[in-house]
C-alpha positions in Angstrom: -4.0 9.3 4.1 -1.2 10.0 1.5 -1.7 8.5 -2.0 1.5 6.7 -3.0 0.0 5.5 -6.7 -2.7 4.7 -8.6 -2.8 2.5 -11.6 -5.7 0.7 -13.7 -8.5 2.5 -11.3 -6.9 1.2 -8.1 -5.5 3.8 -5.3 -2.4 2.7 -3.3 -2.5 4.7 0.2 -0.4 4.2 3.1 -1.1 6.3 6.6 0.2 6.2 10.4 -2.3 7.2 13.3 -1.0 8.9 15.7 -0.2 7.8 19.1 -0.8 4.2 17.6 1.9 1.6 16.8 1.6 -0.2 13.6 3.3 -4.0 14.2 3.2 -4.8 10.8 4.3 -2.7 7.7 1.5 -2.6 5.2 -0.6 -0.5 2.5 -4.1 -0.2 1.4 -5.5 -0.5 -1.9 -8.9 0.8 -2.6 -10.7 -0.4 -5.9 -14.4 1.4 -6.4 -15.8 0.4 -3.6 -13.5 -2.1 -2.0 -10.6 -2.2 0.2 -7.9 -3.9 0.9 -4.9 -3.6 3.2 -1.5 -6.0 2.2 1.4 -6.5 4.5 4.8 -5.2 2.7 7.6 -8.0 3.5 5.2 -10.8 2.5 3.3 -9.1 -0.2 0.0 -10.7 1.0 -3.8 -9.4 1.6 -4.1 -9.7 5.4 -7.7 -7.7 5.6 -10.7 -6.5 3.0 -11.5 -7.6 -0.4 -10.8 -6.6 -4.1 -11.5 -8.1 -7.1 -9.5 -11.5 -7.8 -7.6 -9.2 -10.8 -7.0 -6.1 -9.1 -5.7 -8.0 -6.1 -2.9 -9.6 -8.4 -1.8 -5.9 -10.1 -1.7 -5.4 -6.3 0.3 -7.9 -5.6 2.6 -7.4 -9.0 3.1 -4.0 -8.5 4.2 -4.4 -4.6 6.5 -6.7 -5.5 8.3 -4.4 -8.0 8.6 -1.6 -5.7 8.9 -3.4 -2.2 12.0 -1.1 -1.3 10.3 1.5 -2.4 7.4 0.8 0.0 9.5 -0.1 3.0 11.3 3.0 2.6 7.9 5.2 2.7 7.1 2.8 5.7 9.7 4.1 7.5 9.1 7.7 6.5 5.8 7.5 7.5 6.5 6.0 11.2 9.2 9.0 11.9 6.0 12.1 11.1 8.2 12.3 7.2 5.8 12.2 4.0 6.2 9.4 1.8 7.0 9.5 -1.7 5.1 8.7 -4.5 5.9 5.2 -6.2 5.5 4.5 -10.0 2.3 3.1 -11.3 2.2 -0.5 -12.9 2.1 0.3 -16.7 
């Protein structure tokens, strides 16, 4: 699963399985031991668990680079690698 940032201990990742269709755009954000996956358009958790704080850098973050993630999206969905996206500072 390709890692597209990482900021204040938490890991952005983004991955397509093959042969499966994703409906929805989204990422995963893994903190320690939890994980969480966010839809892109939205900017919303629609699975998992993170801490209430690390879900809003989440959140924050995403909604700085939104393009940026629809863009790797599509990369992803046509077998291209995404690219990596600037941490939150």
């Amino acid at each position: 699963m390709p890692e597209l940032s990482r900021f204040f201990g938490i890991i952005i990742r983004m991955y397509v399985e093959a042969g499966v269709e994703h409906k929805t755009p989204h990422f995963h954000a893994y903190y320690q031991n939890d994980a969480a996956v966010f839809t892109i358009a939205s900017v919303e958790m629609i699975a998992g668990t993170i801490p209430k704080r690390q879900q809003r850098f989440v959140e924050a973050w995403a909604e700085l680079h939104q393009q940026e993630l629809i863009h790797d999206w599509e990369r992803l969905q046509s077998g291209q690698t995404p690219n990596p996206i600037e941490p939150l500072r």
